[in-house]
C-alpha positions in Angstrom: 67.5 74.2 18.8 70.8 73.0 17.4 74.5 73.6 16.6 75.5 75.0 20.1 78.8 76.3 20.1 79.5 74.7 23.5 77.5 71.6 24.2 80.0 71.2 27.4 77.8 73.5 29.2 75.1 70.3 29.5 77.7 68.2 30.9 76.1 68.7 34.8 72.7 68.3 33.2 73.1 65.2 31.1 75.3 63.6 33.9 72.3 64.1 36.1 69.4 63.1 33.2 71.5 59.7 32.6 70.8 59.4 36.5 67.2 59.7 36.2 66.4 63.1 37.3 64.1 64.6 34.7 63.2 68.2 36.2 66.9 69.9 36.5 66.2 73.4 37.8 68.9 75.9 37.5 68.9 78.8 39.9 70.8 82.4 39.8 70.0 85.6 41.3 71.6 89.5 40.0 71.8 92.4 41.5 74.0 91.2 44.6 76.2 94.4 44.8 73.6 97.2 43.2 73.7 100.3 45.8 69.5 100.2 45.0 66.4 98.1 44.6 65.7 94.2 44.9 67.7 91.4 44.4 66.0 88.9 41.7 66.9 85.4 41.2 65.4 82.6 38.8 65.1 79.3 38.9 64.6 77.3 35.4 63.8 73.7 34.3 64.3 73.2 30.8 63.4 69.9 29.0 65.6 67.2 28.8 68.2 67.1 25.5 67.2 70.9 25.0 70.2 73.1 23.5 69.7 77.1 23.6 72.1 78.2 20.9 73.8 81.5 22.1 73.1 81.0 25.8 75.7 81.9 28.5 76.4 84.3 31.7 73.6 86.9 31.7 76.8 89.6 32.1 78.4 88.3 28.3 75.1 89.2 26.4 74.3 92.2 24.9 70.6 94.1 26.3 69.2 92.7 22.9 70.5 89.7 23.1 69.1 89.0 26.5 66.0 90.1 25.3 65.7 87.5 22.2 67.3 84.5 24.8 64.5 85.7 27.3 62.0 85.2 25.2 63.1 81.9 23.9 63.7 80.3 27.4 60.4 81.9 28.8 58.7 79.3 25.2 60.8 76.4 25.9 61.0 76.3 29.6 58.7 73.3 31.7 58.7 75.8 34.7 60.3 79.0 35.7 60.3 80.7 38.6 61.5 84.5 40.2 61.8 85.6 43.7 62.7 89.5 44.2 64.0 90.7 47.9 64.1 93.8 48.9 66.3 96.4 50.0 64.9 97.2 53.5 65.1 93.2 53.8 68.8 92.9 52.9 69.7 95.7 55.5 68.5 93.5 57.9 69.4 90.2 56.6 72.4 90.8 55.0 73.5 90.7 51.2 73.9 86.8 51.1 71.3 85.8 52.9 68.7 87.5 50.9 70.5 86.1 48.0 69.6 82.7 48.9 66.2 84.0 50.2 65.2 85.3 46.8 66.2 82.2 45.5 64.1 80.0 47.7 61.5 82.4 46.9 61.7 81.5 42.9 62.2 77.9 44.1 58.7 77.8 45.7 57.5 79.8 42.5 58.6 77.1 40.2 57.3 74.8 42.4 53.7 75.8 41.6 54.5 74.5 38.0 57.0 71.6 38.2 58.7 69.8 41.1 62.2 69.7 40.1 64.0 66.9 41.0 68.0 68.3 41.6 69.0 71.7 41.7 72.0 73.1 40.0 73.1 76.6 41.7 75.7 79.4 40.9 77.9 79.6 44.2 75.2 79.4 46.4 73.3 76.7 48.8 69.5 76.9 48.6 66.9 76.4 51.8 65.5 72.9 50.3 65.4 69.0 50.8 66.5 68.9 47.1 69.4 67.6 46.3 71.3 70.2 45.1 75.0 71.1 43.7 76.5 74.7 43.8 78.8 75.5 40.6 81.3 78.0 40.6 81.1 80.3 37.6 77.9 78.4 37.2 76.0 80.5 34.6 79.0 80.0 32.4 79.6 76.2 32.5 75.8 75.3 33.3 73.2 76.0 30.6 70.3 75.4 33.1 72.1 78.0 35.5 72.7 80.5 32.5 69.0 80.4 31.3 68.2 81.4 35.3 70.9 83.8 34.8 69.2 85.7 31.9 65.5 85.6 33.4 66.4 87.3 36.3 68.5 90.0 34.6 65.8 90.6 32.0 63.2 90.6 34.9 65.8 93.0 37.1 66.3 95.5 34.1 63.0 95.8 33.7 62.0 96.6 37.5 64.9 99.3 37.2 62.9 101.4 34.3 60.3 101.2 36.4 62.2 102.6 39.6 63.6 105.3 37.5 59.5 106.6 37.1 59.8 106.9 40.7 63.2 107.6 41.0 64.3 109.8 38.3 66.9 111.8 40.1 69.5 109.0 40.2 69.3 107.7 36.8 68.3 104.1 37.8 67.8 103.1 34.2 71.1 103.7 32.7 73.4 102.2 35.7 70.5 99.7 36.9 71.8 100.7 40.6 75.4 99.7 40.6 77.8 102.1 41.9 79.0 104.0 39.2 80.1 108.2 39.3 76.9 109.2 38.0 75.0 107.2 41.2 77.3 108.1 43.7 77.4 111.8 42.8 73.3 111.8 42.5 72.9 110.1 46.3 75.4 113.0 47.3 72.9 115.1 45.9 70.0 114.0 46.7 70.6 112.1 49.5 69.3 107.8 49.7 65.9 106.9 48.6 63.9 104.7 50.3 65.0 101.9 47.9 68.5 102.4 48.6 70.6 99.8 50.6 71.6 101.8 53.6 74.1 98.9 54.8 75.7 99.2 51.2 76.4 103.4 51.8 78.6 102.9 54.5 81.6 104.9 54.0 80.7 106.2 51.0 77.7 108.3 52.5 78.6 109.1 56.2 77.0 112.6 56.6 74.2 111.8 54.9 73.8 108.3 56.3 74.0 110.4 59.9 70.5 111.3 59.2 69.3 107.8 59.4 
């Protein structure tokens, strides 16, 4: 696809395609500071010389357009991958480190259907012999990280209408388990679900949390 608005996004990519590397795998995860559920991150190859028109930061798109750039990566893409951990694991791990673990966990998924050859990351260092590069803001000035960016969000969102079948109390669908009134005031409520991060309650929850 052509006409990109901002072909200065493929600058890490083509820098590393000039240098031979021919499987450039992007990697992002979402859901760091949610209150609830998993942490998903993707990791994408796309083809050398591809342009996305449209693509950028997961958090700049609208739902729909997330949607229709989903779709298009999930055609276009050599390999993807997504790795999900959750919330009972990042109690005990931490936030970051089950950031990087979920993204060593789509690493190993992508794996299954193309080796990549360098890895281009948003702010983060990934458990693997690959040469690798983290980018700061990387989902906005890497179009390999922004395509990961999108898959997991898409794949997160989805997993959130599906908690709010089990969950319908605290309104996981609308607020996909960020921190907002309507969250807080249900967990005062209703007290934590099982899927809740109990290490992200702290001082907002202290009775209740007294009961765990």
């Amino acid at each position: 696809m052509q006409g990109w608005r901002n072909v200065a996004v493929l600058d890490y990519e083509r820098d590393l395609w000039s240098r031979g590397a021919q499987s450039v795998a992007g990697i992002d995860e979402v859901g760091r500071g949610c209150l609830f559920g998993d942490v998903v991150a993707a990791a994408v190859v796309l083809p050398v010389g591809l342009i996305i028109e449209g693509i950028d930061d997961s958090k700049k798109l609208s739902e729909k357009k997330r949607e229709e750039l989903y779709g298009i990566i999930r055609e276009q893409a050599l390999g993807i991958g997504v790795g999900r951990v959750d919330a009972a694991t990042v109690d005990l791990i931490n936030i970051k480190q089950a950031a990087r673990l979920a993204m060593k966990h789509a690493l190993e998924e992508l794996a299954e259907t193309v080796q990549p050859d360098y890895l281009l990351i948003d702010a983060e260092k990934v458990d693997s012999p690959i040469g690798q590069l983290a980018i700061i803001h990387g989902d906005a000035v890497s179009q390999s990280i922004a395509a990961a960016s999108i898959i997991a969000k898409v794949t997160r969102d989805r997993l959130c209408l599906q908690w709010n079948l089990d969950y319908p109390e605290y309104g996981i669908a609308s607020h996909k388990g960020y921190a907002t009134k309507v969250h807080r005031e249900a967990i005062m409520q209703y007290g934590p679900s099982g899927m809740h991060r109990k290490t992200f309650l702290r001082g907002i929850l202290t009775e209740q949390l007294e009961l765990f």
